[in-house]
Each structure stands twice: as structure tokens, then as C-alpha cells.
C-alpha positions in Angstrom: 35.0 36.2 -22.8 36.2 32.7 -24.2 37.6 30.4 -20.9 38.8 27.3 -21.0 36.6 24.4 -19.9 39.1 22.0 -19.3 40.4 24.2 -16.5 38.0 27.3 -15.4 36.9 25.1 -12.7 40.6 25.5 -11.3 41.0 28.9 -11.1 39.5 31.5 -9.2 35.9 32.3 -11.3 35.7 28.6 -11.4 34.6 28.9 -7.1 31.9 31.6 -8.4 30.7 29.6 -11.6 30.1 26.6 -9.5 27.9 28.4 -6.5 26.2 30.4 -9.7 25.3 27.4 -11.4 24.0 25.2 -8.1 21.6 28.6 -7.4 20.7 28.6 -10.9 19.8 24.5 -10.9 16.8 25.3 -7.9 15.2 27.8 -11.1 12.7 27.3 -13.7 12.1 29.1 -16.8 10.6 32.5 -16.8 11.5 33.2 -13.2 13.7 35.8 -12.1 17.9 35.7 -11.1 19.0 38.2 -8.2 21.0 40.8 -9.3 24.2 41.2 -9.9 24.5 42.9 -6.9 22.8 40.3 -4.3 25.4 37.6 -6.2 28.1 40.0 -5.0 27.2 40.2 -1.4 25.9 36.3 -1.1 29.1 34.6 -2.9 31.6 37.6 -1.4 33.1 38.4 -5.1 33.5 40.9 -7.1 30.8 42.9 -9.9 33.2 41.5 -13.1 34.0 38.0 -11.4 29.9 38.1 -11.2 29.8 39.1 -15.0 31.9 36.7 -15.8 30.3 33.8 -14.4 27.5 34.3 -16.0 29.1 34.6 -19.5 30.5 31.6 -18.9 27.1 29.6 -18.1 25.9 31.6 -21.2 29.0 30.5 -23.4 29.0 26.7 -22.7 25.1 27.1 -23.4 23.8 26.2 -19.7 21.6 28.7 -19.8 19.8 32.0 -21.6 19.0 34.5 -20.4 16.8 38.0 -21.1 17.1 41.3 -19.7 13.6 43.3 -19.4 15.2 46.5 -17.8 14.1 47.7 -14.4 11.8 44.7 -14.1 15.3 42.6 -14.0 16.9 39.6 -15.3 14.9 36.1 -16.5 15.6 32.8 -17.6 15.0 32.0 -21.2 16.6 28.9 -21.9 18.1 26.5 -18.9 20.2 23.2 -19.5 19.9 21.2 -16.2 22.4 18.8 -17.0 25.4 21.5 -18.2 24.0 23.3 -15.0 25.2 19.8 -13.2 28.6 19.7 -14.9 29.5 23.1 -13.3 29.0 22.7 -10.1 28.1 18.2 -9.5 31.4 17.1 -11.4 30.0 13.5 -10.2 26.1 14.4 -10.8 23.9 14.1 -8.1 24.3 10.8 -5.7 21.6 9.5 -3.0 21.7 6.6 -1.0 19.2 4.5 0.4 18.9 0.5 2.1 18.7 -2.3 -0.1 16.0 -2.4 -2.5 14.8 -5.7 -1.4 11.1 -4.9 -0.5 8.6 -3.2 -2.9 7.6 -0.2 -1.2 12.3 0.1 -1.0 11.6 -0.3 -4.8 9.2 2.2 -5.1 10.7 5.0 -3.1 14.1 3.9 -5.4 11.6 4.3 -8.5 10.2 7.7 -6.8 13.3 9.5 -6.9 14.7 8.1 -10.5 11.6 9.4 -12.0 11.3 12.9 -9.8 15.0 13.3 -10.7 15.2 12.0 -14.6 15.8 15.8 -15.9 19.4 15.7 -13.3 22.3 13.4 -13.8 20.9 11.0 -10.8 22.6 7.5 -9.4 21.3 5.8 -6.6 23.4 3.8 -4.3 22.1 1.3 -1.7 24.1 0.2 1.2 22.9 -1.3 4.5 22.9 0.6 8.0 21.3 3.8 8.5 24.5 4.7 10.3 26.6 4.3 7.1 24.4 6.0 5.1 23.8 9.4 7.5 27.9 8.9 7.7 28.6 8.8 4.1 25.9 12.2 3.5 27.9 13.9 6.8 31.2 13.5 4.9 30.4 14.8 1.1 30.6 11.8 -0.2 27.0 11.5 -1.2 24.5 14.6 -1.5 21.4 12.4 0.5 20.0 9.6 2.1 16.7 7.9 2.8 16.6 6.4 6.3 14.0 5.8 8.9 12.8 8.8 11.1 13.7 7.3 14.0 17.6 6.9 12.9 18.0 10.3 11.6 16.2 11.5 14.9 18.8 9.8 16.9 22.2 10.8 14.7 20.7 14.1 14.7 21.0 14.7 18.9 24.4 13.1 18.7 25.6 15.9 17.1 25.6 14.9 12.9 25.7 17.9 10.9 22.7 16.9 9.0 19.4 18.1 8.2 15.9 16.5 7.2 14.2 18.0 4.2 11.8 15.9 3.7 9.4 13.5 6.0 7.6 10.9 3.9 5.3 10.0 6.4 4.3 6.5 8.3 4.8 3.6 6.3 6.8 5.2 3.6 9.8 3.3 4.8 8.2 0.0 5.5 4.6 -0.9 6.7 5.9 -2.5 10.3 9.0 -4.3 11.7 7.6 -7.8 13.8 8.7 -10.5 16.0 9.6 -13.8 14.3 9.4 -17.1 16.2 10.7 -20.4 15.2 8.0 -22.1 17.3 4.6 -21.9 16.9 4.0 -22.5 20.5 5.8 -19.2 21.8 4.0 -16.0 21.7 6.9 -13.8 22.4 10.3 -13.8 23.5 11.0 -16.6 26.2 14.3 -17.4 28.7 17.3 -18.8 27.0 16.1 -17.9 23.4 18.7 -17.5 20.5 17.6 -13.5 18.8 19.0 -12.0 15.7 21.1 -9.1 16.5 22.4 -6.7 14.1 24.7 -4.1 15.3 25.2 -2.1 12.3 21.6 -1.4 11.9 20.2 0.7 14.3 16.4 0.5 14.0 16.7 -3.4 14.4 19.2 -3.6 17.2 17.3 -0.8 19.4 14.1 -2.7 18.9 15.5 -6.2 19.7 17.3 -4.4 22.9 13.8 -3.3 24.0 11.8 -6.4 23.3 14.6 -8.8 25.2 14.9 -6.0 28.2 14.6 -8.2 31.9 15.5 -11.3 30.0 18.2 -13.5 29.3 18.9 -14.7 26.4 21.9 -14.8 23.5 22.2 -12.2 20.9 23.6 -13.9 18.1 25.1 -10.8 15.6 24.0 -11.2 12.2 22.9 -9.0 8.7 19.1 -8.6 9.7 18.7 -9.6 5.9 19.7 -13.4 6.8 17.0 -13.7 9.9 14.5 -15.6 8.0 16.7 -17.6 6.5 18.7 -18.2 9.9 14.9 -19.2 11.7 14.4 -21.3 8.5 18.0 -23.1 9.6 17.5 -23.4 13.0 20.4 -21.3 13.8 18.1 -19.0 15.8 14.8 -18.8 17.5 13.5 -15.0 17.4 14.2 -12.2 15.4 13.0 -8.4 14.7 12.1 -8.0 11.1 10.3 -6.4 7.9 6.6 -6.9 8.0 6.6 -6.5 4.4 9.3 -9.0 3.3 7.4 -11.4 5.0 4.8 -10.9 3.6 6.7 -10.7 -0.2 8.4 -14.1 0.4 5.3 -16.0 1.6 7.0 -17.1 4.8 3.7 -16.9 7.2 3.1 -20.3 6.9 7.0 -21.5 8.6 6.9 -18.6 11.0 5.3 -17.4 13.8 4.5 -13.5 13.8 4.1 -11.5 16.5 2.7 -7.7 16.5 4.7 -5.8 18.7 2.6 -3.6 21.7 2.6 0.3 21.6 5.2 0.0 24.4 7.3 -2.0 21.6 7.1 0.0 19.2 7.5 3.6 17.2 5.7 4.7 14.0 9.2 6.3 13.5 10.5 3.0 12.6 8.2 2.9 9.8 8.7 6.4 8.5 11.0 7.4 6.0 12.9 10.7 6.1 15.5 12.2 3.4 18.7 14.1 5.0 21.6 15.9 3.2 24.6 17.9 4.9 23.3 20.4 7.3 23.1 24.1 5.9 23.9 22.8 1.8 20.8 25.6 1.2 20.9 25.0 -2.4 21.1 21.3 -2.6 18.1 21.6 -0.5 16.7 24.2 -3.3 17.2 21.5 -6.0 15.6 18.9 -4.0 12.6 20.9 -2.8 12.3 21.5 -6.6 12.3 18.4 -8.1 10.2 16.2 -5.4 7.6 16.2 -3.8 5.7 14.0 -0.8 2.8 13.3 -2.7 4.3 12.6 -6.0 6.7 10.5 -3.9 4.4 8.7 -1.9 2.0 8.5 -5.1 5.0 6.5 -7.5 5.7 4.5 -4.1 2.0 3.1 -4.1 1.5 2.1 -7.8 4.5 0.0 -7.5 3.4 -1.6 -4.6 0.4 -2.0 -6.5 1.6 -3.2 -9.2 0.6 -0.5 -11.6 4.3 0.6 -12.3 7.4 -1.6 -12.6 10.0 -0.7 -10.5 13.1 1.0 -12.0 16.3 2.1 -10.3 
């Protein structure tokens, strides 16, 4: 069978080659395909549309395979990246926040490295909401975000599912309370508090830590509330324990800990989503990382053992 590549993917096989060969990107060598028959059933096709699928993945050299009689089909050979331009015209696209922290850098790092055998980009884009938005609608495969943001889109009805929990302090180590004044020890009558609405981690914490009092919410990237306490321009604000920390700013700041009552370890834990019921995206992923080997990268680069690179 000799197709076209230019424009298989536009006719009627090219539906069955792509669902073949985003199944086949979840295997490793030596393991075993279904048969031709479960392929029937599973992609609703017929027995030569099957056959011819897989000649074609054989043809433009994606992958080899041997027959070993009643024992079944096996991988030989397997191309992940020809695999990728079969069924991930684009490759494979995750987004995350900003790197602008170290443990952001090493969960960036993370999945470059987990991922380097895949045509892989990373984009990074401010506002959990955004991010679960851009996943919902196809136009990226995943997204990092905090536990307590995907917990929350989840129960408002986004067709998205976790796949993986990183555990606390995998998104960041704490958010706290930054004062302008030395003299305050919390949040006061009549204060000015950083309020960013596109951010929901930040803006339900700074709801719940201003409750019973009043004061103005002035709306702003939570990326500009150090520098906006620096200026004057405000007196409180919710932010990353661990940017703090990185820009030396304890000295011009006052921190506050936020109580239990304040506070969810949720905030602090990150959690990767994709488009709910994409079973062999979430194949491909469960392949390719892991939670320790994650969290493992994520803590040399905080450490300083590995440079950052995304």
C-alpha cells in the first residue's frame, strides 16, 4: 500500500491512523498491540481500514513490528516522534504559570526532561482560569495549576480531569501576608490590599483574609505586589512565600504566616489536568512521568544541583 502523506491525514484511514498512532505512543518496545480485532470494535472501523493503518505507520517507518503467531503481535522498532506527526500535527503543548520562582523552574525543567523523547513546548501564561480554559477547549493537551483551582473548575462543571497530584509544596512552598508597615501584624481598617481577579488562588485568599473588614481592593497582576508595597501604592498583599524569599525582600517587608483558618495546603499543591476522557493522552502522560522523578528534578533545581531548562 503506498498513501500519500501529504494528504492521508484527509481522508478517511487518516481518522484511524491518527487514533492508531496516539494508542501506539502510550507503548514501549517488546510489549504487545491488541488485535486487529479489538482495534475494530474500539475505533468502530473496518478489518482492511485496520490493515491499512498499520501499513501505513509501518511505511513512513513509525514503527516495526513482529508477528509470533498465537502469542500475538509486538513492537520491534517504535519512532515516537513520527508516532507524534500522525496523530499531534502541532506536537504535544502544556501550559503552566510564569516561571518566575525556582521550584516554577523546576517543575518547567521536570517535564522538558520526562518528555525529551516527544515533540514537547511549554507555554506559560498567568491565571489558573486561563490555563484550565485553554486545556477545556483543545487548544493545549495540559496544564499545571494549583489543587485548589482545578478542585474548584472541576465542580463548576469543566470537562477536565487530574492525572496527576504532585503533592504539597510542589506548586510553591506557601502564599503569605505582606505588610508595608512593620508595625501591623495583619490586615487593619482602611488598608489598600492587592487584588487580582484573574488569579484565583490569590483573590480567594485575599477575600478570606479581608472578610468583616473594610478596606479597598486595589486590582493588580499579583506579579507587581512587591513592587507596588515597595512604591507605596498599597499596604497589604497575598503572595509567593518563595519569591520572597528569591528576591531578598524580608528585610523591606513585613511577613505574616497565615493561620490554619487562612489557609489550604491545596494552594501549595500542584496538580496536572488535560481534557476530561482524552484516555490515551492520559496513556502517554502516565508513560513518560512520573511523581517522584517529577518531584526529584523539581528539588535539584531548587537546590541548585541542576540548571533550569525550559
Amino acid at each position: 500500500m503506498k498513501v500519500d502523506g501529504e494528504k492521508v491525514l484527509y481522508q478517511k484511514i487518516g481518522v484511524t491512523i491518527r487514533e492508531l498512532a496516539l494508542s501506539l505512543l502510550s507503548k514501549n518496545v517488546g510489549e504487545r498491540i491488541q488485535s486487529i480485532s479489538r482495534y475494530q470494535e474500539e475505533f468502530q472501523v473496518s478489518r482492511g481500514t485496520i490493515q491499512n493503518a498499520i501499513c501505513y505507520l509501518k511505511e513512513v517507518r513509525a514503527v516495526e513490528l513482529v508477528s509470533c503467531g498465537h502469542l500475538g503481535t509486538f513492537i520491534e522498532k517504535i519512532d515516537y516522534e513520527k508516532l507524534q506527526e500522525c496523530c499531534l500535527t502541532q506536537g504535544l503543548m502544556g501550559i503552566m504559570p510564569l516561571p518566575y520562582s525556582l521550584i516554577y523552574e523546576g517543575m518547567a525543567t521536570a517535564m522538558y526532561e520526562q518528555l525529551k523523547d516527544l515533540r514537547f513546548n511549554m507555554a506559560y501564561v498567568r491565571g489558573a482560569i486561563g490555563r484550565i480554559e485553554l486545556v477545556e477547549s483543545g487548544a493545549y493537551h495540559f496544564a499545571i495549576g494549583s489543587q485548589f483551582a482545578v478542585e474548584h473548575e472541576i465542580q463548576c462543571g469543566r470537562e477536565i480531569e487530574a492525572v496527576f497530584n504532585f503533592g504539597v509544596g510542589s506548586y510553591l512552598s506557601k502564599h503569605v501576608l505582606l505588610l508595608r508597615d512593620h508595625g501591623k501584624n495583619g490586615i487593619t481598617e482602611g488598608m489598600r490590599v492587592a487584588y487580582d481577579s484573574e488569579s484565583l488562588d490569590q483573590s480567594c485568599l485575599t477575600t478570606n483574609i479581608v472578610k468583616g473588614k473594610k478596606v479597598e481592593l486595589v486590582n493588580m497582576r499579583t506579579q507587581q505586589t512587591i513592587t507596588a508595597l515597595l512604591d507605596g501604592n498599597i499596604d497589604a498583599g497575598v503572595w509567593n512565600y518563595d519569591d520572597v524569599l528569591e528576591n531578598h525582600c524580608l528585610d523591606d517587608l513585613k511577613v505574616v504566616f497565615l493561620t490554619e483558618s487562612e489557609y489550604n495546603e491545596k494552594f501549595s499543591t500542584a496538580v496536572m489536568v488535560i481534557r476530561k476522557n482524552n484516555k490515551y493522552l492520559k496513556k502517554i502522560l502516565e508513560k513518560n512521568i512520573s511523581v517522584s522523578k517529577t518531584l526529584e528534578i523539581l528539588s535539584d533545581v531548587c537546590k541548585g544541583k541542576k540548571h533550569p531548562y525550559y
